[in-house]
N, C-alpha and C positions, 0 to 999 in steps of 0.2 A: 877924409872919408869917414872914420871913427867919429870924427868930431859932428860932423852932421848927421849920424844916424846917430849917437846920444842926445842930439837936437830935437829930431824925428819924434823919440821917443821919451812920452811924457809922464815921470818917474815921481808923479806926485803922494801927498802921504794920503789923498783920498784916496788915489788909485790903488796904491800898495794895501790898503787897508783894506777894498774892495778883494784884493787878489789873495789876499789873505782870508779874508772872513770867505770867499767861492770853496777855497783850500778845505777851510774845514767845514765847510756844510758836505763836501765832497767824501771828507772822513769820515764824517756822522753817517752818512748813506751808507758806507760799506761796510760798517761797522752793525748798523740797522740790520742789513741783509746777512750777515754775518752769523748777530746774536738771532736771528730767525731760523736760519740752518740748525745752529746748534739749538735751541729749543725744540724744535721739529724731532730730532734724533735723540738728545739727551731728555728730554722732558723739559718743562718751563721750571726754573725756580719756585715760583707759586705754586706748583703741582708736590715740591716734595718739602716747601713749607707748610702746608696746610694739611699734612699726612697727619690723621690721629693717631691716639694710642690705647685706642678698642680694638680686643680680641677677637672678634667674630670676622674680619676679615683675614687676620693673623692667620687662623688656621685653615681658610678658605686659600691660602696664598702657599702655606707648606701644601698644603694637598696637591695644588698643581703643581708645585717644585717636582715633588717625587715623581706625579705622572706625566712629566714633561724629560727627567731621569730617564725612566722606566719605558718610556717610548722613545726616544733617542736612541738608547743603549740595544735594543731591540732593531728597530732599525741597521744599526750599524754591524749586528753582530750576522742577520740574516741579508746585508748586502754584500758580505763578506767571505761568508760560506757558503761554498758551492754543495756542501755535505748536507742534504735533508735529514739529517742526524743531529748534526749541529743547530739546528736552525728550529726558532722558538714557534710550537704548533699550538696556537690557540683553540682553547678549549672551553667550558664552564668552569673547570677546576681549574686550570693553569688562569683564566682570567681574575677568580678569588685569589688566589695568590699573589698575585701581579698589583694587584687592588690594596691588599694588606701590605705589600713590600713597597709599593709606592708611595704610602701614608706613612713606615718609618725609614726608609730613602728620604725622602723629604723634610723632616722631621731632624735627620741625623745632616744632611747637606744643608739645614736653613744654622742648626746651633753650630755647630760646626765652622761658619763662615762666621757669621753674626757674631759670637762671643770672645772670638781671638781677635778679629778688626776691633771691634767694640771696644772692648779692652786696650787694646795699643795707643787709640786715639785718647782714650780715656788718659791712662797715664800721662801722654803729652797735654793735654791740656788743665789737667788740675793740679800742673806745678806752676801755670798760669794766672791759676782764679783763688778764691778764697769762697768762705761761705760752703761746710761741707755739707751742712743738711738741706741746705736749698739745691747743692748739686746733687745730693743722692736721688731725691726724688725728682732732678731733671734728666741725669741719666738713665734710672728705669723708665722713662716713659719714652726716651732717646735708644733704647735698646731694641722697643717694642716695632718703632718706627724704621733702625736699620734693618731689621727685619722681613718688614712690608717694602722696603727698597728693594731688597734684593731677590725676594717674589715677585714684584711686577716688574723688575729688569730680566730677570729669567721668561718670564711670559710673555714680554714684546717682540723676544729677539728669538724668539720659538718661530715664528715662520719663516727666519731668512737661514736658521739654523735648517730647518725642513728644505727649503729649496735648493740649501748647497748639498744635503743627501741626496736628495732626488736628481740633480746634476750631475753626483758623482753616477749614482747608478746607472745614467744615462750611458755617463761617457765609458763606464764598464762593459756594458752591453753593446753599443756600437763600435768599440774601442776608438775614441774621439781622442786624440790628446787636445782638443779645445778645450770642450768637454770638463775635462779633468783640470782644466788649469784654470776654467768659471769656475769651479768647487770649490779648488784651494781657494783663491780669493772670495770667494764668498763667505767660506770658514774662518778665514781669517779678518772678514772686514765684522763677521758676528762677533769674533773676540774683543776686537777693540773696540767695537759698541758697546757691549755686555761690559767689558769693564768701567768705560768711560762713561756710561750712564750713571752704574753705581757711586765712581766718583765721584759726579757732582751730586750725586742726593747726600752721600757721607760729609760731602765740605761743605752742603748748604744746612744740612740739619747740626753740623756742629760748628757752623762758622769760623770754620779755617780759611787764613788768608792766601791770597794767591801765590803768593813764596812758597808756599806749602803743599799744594796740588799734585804737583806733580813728584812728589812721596808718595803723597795716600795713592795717585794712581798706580805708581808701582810696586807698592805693599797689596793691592788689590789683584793686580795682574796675575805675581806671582803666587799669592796666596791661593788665589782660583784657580791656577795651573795642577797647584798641587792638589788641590779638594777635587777635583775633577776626574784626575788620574782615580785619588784611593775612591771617589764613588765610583766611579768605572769600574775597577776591581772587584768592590763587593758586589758590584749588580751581577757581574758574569759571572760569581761564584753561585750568587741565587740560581740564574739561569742555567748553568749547569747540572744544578739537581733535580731541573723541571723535566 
């Protein structure tokens, strides 16, 4: 019986070669649909090679850092207290202030992040390379650029950041525990976005190889865990005195 169904079946080197070569068109396809997802999410490679290193978007990019801060932090602090005491009353003058605290919020969360990563990478890689005045001036315009990474990865993930607020309030209000468990997952699917965007703009703008990824993302995680906390801090110490 073995022997006539090895008969049957015709185990030629065209055939194998055929089922071989279907195999990997079959990979390439998933592979295609793959690197589409993550471009879609992460941005395209080409989107965070071709990032200049002109200022006038630079400081167009802390601006919203801070007021992306400064309305988050607000949000969370008036979905939280039920004390109309506690809870930030907009005003003309509380908006100037808010305005000014968000431009050095912003300002202090872009250097802040920017020149510690910066830096880290930096030391790993130019015990690698040689040629220090050609890397001097690739690294400041490589500094300018992590920068604008980290401004429009903060801006993109500002709506799903918003919706997981607006979620929890929900499920606070109608006390949902659905509700409340879309939140966390949403908060949680914006952090590993947020980070993992920046990671590939930091490994594509310094060409770290893939061995190496998964470092920077978790220097990035946690670094942003931490910066996140101390901005939070000082936003509700401003807010406090309002």
């Amino acid at each position: 019986m073995i022997t006539e169904f090895l008969n049957s079946v015709e185990v030629t080197p065209l055939n194998f070669r055929r089922r071989i070569n279907a195999f990997c068109v079959k990979e390439q396809i998933m592979k295609l649909k793959s690197s589409k997802i993550i471009d879609f999410f992460l941005l395209k490679k080409d989107f965070y090679s071709k990032l200049t290193d002109k200022s006038m978007w630079l400081y167009i990019g802390i601006a919203l850092v801070g007021i992306r801060d400064v309305v988050s932090t607000i949000i969370v602090r008036n979905s939280n207290n039920t004390d109309l005491s506690n809870k930030v009353q907009l005003n003309f003058k509380t908006i100037g202030i808010l305005l000014v605290t968000a431009l050095v919020i912003g300002l202090i969360d872009v250097i802040c992040f920017s020149y510690p990563i910066f830096d880290i990478i930096k030391h790993f890689k130019k015990k690698k390379e040689s040629n220090s005045i050609a890397l001097g001036m690739l690294y400041s315009s490589l500094l300018t650029k992590v920068i604008k990474v980290y401004a429009i990865v903060n801006i993109i993930v500002t709506p799903l950041d918003l919706l997981s607020y607006f979620m929890g309030n929900l499920a606070v209000s109608h006390e949902s525990l659905l509700l409340m468990y879309i939140s966390l997952v949403l908060s949680i699917l914006a952090y590993f976005w947020f980070n993992g965007a920046i990671t590939r703009g930091l490994c594509i703008l310094f060409k770290i190889p893939n061995s190496a990824r998964g470092l920077v993302f978790v220097l990035v995680f946690f670094w942003n865990s931490l910066l996140s906390s101390a901005i939070g801090y000082l936003l509700n110490l401003v807010l406090d005195r309002l």
